[in-house]
C-alpha positions in Angstrom: -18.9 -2.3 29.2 -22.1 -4.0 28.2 -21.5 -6.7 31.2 -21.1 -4.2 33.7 -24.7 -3.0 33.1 -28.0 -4.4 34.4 -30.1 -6.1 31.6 -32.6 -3.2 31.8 -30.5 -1.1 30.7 -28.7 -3.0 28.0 -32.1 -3.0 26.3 -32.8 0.5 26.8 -29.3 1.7 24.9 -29.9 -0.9 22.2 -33.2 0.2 21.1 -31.9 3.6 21.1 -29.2 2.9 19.1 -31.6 1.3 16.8 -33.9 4.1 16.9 -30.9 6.9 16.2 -29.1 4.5 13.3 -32.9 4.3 11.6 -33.5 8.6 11.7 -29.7 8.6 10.7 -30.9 6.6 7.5 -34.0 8.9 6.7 -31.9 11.9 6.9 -29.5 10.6 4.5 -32.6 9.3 2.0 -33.9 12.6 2.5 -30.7 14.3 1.7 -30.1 12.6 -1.1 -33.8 13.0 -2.6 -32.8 16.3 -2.2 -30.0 16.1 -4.0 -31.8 13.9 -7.1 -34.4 16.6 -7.4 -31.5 19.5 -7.7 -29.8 17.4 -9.9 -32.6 17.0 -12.8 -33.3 20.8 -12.0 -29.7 21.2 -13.0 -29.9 18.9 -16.3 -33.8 20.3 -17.3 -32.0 23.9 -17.0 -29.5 22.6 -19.1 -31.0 21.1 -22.0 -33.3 24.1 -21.9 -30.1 26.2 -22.5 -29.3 23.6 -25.5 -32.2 24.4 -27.0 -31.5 28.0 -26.9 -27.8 27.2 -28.6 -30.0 25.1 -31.3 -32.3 27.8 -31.8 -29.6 30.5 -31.8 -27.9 28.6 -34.5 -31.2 28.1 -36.5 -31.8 32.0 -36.3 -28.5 32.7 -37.7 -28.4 30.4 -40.2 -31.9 32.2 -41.1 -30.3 35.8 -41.0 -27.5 34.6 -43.0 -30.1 33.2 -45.8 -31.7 36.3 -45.9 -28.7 38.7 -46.0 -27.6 36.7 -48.9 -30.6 36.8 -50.5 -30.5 40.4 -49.5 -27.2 40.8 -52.0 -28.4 39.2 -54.6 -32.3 39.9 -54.8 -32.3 43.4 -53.3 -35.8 42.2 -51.9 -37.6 44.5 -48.9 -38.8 41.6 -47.5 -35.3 39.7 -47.4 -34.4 42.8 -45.7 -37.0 42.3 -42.9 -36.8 38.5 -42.8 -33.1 39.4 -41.6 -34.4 41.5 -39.3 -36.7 39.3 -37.5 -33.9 36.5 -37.4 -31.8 38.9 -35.8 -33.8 40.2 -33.6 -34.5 36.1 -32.6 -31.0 35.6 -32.4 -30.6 38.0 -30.3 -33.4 36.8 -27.5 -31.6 33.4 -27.8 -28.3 34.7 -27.1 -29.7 37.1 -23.7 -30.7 33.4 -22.4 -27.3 32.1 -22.9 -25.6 34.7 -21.9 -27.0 33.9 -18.2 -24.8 31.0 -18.4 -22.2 31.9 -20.7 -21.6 35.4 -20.9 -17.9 35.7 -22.3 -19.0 33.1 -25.0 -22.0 35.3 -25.8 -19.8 38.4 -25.8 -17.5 36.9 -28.6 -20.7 35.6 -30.8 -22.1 39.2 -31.0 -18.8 40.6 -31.8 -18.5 38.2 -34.6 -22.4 38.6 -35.5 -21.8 42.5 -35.7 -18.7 42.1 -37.9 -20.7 39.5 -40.1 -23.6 42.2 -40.5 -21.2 45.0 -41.2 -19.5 43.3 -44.3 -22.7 41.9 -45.3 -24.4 44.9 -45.5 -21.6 46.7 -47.2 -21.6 43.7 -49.7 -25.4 45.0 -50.2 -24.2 48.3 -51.1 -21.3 47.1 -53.0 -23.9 44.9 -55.4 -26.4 47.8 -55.4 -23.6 49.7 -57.0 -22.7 47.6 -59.6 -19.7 46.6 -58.2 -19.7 42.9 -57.8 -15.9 42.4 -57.5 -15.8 44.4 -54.0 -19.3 42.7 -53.1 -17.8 39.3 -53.6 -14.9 40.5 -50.9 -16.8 41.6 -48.7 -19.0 38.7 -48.5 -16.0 36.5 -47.8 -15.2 39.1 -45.2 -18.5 38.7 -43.7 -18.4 34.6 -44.2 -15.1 34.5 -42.2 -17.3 35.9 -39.2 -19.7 33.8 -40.0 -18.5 30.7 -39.3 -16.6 32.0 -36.3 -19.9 32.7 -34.9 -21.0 29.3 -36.0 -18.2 27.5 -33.8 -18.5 29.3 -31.2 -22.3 28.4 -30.8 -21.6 25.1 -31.3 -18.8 24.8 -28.9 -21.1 26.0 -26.3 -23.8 23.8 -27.4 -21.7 20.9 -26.8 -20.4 22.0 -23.7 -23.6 22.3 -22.5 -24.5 18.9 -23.5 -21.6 17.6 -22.0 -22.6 18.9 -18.4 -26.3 17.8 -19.3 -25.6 14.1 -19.5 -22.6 14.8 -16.6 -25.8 16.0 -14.5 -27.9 13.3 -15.6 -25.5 10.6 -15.1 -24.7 11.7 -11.8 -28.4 12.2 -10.9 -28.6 8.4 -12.1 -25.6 7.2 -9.7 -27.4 9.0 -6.8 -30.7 7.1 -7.4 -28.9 4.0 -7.6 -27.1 5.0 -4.6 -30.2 5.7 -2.4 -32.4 2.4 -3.6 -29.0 0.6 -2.4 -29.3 2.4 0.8 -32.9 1.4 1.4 -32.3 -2.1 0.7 -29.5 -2.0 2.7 -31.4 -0.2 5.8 -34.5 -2.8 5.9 -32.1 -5.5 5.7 -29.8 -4.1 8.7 -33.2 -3.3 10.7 -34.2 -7.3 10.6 -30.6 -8.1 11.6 -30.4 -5.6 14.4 -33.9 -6.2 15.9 -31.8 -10.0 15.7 -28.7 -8.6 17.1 -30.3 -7.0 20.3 -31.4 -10.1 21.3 -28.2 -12.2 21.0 -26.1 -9.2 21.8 -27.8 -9.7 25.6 -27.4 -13.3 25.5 -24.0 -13.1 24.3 -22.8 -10.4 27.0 -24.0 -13.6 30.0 -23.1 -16.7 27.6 -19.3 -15.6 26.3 -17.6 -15.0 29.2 -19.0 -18.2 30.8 -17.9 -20.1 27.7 -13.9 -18.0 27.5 -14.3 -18.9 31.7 -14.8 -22.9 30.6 -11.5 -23.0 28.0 -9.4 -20.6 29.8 -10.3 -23.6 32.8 -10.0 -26.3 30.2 -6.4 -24.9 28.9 -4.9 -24.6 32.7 -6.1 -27.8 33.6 -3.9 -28.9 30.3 -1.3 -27.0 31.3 -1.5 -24.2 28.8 -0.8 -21.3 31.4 -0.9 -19.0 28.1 -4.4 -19.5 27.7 -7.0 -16.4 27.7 -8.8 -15.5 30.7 -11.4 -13.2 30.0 -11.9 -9.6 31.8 -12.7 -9.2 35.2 -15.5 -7.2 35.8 -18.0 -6.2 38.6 -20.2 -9.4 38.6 -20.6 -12.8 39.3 -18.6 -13.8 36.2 -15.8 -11.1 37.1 -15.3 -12.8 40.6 -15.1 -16.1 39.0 -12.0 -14.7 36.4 -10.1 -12.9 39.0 -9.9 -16.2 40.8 -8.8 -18.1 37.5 -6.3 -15.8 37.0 -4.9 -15.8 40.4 -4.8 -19.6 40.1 -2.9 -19.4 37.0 -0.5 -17.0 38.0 0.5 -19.5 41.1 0.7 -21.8 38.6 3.4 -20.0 36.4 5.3 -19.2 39.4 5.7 -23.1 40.2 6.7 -23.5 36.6 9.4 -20.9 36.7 10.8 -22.0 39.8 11.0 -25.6 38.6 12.7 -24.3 35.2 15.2 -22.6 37.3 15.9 -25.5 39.6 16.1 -27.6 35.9 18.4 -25.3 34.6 20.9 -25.5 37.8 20.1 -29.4 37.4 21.1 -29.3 33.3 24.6 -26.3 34.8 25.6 -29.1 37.5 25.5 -32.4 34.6 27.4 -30.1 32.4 30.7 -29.2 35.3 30.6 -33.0 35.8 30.5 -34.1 31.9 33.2 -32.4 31.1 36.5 -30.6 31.4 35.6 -27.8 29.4 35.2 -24.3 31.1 34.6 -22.6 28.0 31.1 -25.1 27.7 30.2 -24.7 30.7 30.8 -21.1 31.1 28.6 -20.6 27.7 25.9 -22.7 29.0 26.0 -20.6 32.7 25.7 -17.4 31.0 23.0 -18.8 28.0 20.4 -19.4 31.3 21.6 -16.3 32.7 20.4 -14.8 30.1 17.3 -17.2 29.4 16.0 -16.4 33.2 16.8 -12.5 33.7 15.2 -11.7 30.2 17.9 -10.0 29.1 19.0 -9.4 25.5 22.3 -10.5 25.8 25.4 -11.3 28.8 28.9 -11.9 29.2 31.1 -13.5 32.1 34.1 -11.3 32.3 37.8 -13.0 33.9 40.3 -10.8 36.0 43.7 -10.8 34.8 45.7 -10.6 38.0 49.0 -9.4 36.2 47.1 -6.6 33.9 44.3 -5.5 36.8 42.1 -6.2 34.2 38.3 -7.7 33.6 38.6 -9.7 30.2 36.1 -11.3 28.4 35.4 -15.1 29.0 32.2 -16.3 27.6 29.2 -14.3 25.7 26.0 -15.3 24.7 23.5 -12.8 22.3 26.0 -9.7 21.7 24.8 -6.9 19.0 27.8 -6.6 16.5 27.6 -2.9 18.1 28.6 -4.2 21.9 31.1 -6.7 19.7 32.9 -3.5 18.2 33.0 -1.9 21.4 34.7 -4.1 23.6 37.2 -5.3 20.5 38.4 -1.3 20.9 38.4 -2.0 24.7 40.6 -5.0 25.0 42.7 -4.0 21.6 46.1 -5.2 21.9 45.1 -7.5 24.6 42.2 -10.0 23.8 41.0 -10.9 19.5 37.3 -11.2 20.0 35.6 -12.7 16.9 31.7 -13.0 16.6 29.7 -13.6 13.1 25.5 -13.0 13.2 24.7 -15.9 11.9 22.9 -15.3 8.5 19.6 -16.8 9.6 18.9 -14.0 12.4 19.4 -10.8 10.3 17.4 -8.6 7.8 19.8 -8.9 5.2 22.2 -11.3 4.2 25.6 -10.6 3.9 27.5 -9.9 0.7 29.5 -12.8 -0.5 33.0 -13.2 -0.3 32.8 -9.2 -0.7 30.6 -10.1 -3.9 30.7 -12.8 -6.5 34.2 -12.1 -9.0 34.6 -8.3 -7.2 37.4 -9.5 -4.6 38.6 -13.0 -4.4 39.0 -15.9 -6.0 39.8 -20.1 -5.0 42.2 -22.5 -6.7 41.4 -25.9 -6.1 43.9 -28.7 -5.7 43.2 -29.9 -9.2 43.6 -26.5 -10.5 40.0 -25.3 -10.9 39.4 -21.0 -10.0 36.7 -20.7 -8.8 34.6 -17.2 -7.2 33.9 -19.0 -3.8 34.7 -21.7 -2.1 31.3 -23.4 -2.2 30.7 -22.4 -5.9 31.2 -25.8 -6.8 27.8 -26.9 -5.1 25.7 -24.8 -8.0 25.3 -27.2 -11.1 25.6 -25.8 -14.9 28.4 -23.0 -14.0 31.9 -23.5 -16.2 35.0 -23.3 -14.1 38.2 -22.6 -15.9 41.7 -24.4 -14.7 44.8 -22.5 -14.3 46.6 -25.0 -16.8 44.5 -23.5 -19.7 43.9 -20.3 -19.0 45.7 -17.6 -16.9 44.5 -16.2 -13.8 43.7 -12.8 -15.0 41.9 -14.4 -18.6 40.0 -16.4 -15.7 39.0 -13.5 -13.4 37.8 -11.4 -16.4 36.3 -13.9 -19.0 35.6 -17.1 -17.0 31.9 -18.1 -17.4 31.5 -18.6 -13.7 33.0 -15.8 -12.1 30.6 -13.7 -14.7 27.8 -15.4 -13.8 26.7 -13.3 -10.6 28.8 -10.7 -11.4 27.4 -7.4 -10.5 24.3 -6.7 -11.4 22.8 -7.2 -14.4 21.9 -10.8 -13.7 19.8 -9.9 -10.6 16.3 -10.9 -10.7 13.1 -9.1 -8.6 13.4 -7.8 -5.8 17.0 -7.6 -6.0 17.0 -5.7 -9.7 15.3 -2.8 -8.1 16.5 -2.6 -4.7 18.6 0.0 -3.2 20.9 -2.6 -1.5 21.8 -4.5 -4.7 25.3 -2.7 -5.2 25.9 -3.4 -1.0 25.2 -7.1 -0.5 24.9 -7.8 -4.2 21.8 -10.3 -3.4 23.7 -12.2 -0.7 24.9 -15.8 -1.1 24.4 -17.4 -4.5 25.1 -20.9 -2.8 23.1 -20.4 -0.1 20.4 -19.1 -2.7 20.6 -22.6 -4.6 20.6 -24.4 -1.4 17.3 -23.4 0.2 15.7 -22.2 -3.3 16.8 -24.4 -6.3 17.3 -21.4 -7.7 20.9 -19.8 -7.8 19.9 -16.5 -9.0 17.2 -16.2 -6.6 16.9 -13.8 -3.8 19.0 -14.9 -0.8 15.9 -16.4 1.3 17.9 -14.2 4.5 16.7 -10.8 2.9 13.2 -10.0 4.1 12.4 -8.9 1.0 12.9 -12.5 -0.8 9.3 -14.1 -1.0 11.2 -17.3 0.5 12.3 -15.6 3.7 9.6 -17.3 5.3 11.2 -20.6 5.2 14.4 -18.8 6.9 12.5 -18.2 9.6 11.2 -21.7 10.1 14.4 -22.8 10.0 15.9 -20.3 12.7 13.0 -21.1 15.2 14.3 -24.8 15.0 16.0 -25.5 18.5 18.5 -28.3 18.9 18.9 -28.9 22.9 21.4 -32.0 21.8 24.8 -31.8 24.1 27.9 -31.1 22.4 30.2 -33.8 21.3 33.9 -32.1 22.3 36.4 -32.7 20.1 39.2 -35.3 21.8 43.1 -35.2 20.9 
């Protein structure tokens, strides 16, 4: 976009950018002073209302002195000590009840059950009867300390949002100095940036225009060209790209003419219609960009297209035409391991299906099993074949499950391919209880790939009887 408009006004949407991203920036440092300044009004509110718990509990713990002394004195001025604590109490506990008013609600239902019994513990001493006073003063001390709790419990819930407040208030300032820093450093690199960002909207496409030149004059017709737009440099890449497309159209036409070349050497190397047939349809396919082909032969005597040679079939098409040409035609076709997502399941799994008696007498779960070192393999001539299939070390050495490693141990697929080949696992890992490297899941499946990129254009040798 930026090389579609005149310098002029390059610089005039830069600095306004500039100008909008710096009153951006003192909006949010505004907003969050804002937010700071709430916050401590939040946590001096609070620890104002902690003091009010602290007092609360000091008033009652003052009542509760005097009540006693009350009992046990019979004093006036116990009497109106109490009363003054109370009445303390109670201004304490209005200012709580602002911000907790159920809380409050319980205390003074506890504090006016704690008076009651007290006082009648007053009258039960006054009356000589000391047994009764003593029982109602344990009445009232119940009370008591349930009042007690509950003013502590909202004390230190208060406290708890106090330093909650305070720490956040804390974060928030942190936060903001971080953002300042962080907005004089961007407003030195952006007064920078406008200046390159001019430069580099003339000097990068002039520099893409030299490779992308460099590349075709290499041969690399794959080579970036950069966008056309309405200048000078626009006029120069729509040329370059016209010249390379010529130049791929010379390419193709001379891989076509190679491959007719590479068709004819094959009909007059050999005898073989099947190989030349294969290698027909193989370019076909190479040069139409198709995902697969197949030259069909008519059968005179049946009236029937049958299948001759295929190159690139899904098992799917495979499956289809094997229930078209049933009875007729066996058509047989294996994915080769190193093209699919997940490897196959061997021999039906390791010691679930089958089992291979060597000439020498050996049982063994595969025929390959031989190739993994350390595994035991029990001979017909000691042992019988059923001891062998159910107690022979090797067939339970990748049987089922239980000797899986990660990813296999937790994968849904471990009872269906029952971690693929175990030689093939020891072959291109070292490791026979490793992941088959063909599952995409195996951290070695990387190497599989490598390996299936590898292209071997050598001609066939043909086997001569």
């Amino acid at each position: 976009m930026m090389a579609q408009l005149p310098i002029r006004t390059r610089l005039i949407l830069l600095s306004g950018a500039l100008l909008i991203f710096l009153l951006a920036t003192c909006v949010y440092l505004n907003q969050k002073l804002a937010e700071n300044a709430a916050g401590m009004n939040r946590a001096a509110n609070l620890i104002d209302l902690i003091e009010e718990a602290d007092d609360a509990q000091i008033a009652f713990g003052e009542m509760r002195y005097w009540l006693t002394d009350l009992a046990v004195g019979m004093l006036t001025l116990s009497e109106r000590n109490a009363a003054a604590a109370r009445q303390q109490m109670e201004r304490h506990l209005d200012a709580l009840a602002l911000r907790e008013p159920q809380a409050v609600t319980q205390i003074r239902a506890e504090l006016a059950q704690y008076e009651k019994f007290a006082r009648r513990a007053v009258d039960e001493y006054t009356n000589d009867r000391r047994v009764i006073g003593n029982s109602q003063l344990a009445q009232a001390s119940l009370h008591s300390v349930a009042a007690d709790q509950l003013l502590t419990a909202i004390a230190n819930r208060l406290t708890r949002e106090a330093l909650a407040a305070r720490e956040q208030v804390v974060r928030q300032a942190r936060r903001a100095a971080r953002v300042s820093r962080i907005v004089v450093v961007a407003a030195i690199l952006v007064g920078a940036f406008l200046t390159l960002l001019v430069l580099r909207s003339i000097a990068v496409p002039l520099r893409q225009l030299v490779v992308a030149m460099n590349g075709l004059n290499a041969g690399n017709l794959d080579v970036a060209i950069p966008r056309a737009g309405p200048d000078e440099i626009g006029a120069m890449a729509r040329t370059l790209a016209a010249f390379r497309d010529t130049l791929d159209e010379l390419r193709r036409t001379l891989a076509q003419f190679e491959a007719l070349r590479a068709v004819g050497r094959a009909v007059g190397s050999t005898l073989d219609l099947e190989a030349v047939l294969g290698l027909v349809v193989a370019r076909a396919v190479e040069f139409s960009g198709a995902a697969a082909g197949m030259i069909y032969e008519f059968d005179e005597v049946e009236e029937v297209f049958v299948p001759k040679s295929a190159f690139g079939m899904s098992a799917e098409r495979v499956e289809a035409l094997r229930e078209q040409h049933h009875g007729r035609i066996v058509i047989d076709a294996v994915v080769p391991d190193y093209y699919a997502r997940f490897p196959k399941p061997c021999v039906g799994g390791w010691g679930r299906r089958s089992l291979n008696v060597t000439p020498s007498g050996r049982v063994l779960p595969c025929h390959a099993a031989e190739s993994i070192p350390g595994l035991e393999f029990w001979s017909v001539k000691d042992h019988s074949l059923r001891d062998i299939w159910e107690s022979s070390p090797s067939f339970n050495a990748f049987r089922g499950t239980s000797w899986m490693k990660e990813p296999c141990k937790s994968c849904d697929r471990r009872d269906i391919d029952f971690g693929g080949c175990r030689c093939q696992a020891f072959a291109l890992t070292g490791d026979a209880a490793a992941t088959d490297p063909v599952c995409h899941f195996s951290p070695r499946h990387d190497e599989v790939i490598a390996l299936a990129a590898v292209r071997d254009d050598a001609p066939y040798a043909y086997r001569r009887m």
